[in-house]
MILO-65496 format. One record per residue (C-alpha): residue number from 0; residue in three letters; y, z, x. Coordinates in steps of 0.2 Angstrom, whole numbers, plus 5000, padded with zeros to 4 digits. Each point is the difference from the previous one (the first is absolute). Example, Ala and Ser with C-alpha at 12.3 -4.5 7.8 and 13.67 -1.06 7.14 Angstrom:
# MILO-65496
+-----+------+------+------+------+
| seq | type |    Y |    Z |    X |
+-----+------+------+------+------+
|   0 |  ALA | 4978 | 5039 | 5062 |
|   1 |  SER | 5017 | 4997 | 5006 |
+-----+------+------+------+------+
***
This chain:
# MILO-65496
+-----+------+------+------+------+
| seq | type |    Y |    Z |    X |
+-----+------+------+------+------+
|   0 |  UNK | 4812 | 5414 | 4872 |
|   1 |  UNK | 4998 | 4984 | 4992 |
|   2 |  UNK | 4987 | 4989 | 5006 |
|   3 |  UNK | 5006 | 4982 | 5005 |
|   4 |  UNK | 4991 | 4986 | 4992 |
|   5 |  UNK | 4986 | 4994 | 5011 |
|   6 |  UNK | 5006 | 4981 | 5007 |
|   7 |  UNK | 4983 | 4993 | 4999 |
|   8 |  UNK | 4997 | 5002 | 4980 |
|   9 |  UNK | 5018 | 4996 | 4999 |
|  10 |  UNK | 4998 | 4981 | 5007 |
|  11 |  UNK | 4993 | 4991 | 4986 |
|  12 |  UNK | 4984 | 4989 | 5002 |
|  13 |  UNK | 5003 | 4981 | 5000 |
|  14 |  UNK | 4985 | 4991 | 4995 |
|  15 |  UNK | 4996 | 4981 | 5008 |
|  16 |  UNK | 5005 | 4986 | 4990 |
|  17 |  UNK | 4989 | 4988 | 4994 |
|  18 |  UNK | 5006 | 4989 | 5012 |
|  19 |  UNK | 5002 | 5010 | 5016 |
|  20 |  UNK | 4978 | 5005 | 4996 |
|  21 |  UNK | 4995 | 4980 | 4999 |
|  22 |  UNK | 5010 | 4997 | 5016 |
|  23 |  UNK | 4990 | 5014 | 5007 |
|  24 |  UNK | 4984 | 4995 | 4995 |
|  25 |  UNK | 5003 | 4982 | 5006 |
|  26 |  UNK | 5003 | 5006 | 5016 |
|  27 |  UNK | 4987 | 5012 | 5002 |
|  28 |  UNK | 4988 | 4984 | 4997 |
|  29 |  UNK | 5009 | 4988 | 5010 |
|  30 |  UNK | 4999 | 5012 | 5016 |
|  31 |  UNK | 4983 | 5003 | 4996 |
|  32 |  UNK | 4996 | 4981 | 5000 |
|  33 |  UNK | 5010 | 5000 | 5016 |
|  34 |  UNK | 4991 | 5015 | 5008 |
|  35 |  UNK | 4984 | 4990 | 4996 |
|  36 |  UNK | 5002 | 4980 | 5004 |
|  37 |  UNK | 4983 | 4996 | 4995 |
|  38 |  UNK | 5003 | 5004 | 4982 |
|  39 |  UNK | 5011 | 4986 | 4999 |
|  40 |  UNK | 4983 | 4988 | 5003 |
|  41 |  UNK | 4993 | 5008 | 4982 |
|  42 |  UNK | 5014 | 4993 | 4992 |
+-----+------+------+------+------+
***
């Protein structure tokens, strides 16, 4: 019997572009900024 390739090595990994990480990242501070109003006062 042969064994069928397993689907999950099979997929390939994509890795984030460099844009799609700084998108990420700026909105990971934004919400945080959001989440917390009284930061806004330090700046």
């Amino acid at each position: 019997m042969v064994d069928a390739p397993n689907p999950v090595q099979a997929v390939p990994q994509v890795q984030d572009s460099a844009l799609r990480v700084r998108m990420r990242r700026g909105w990971e501070l934004a919400s945080g900024v959001l989440a917390n109003p009284t930061t806004l006062a330090g700046w």
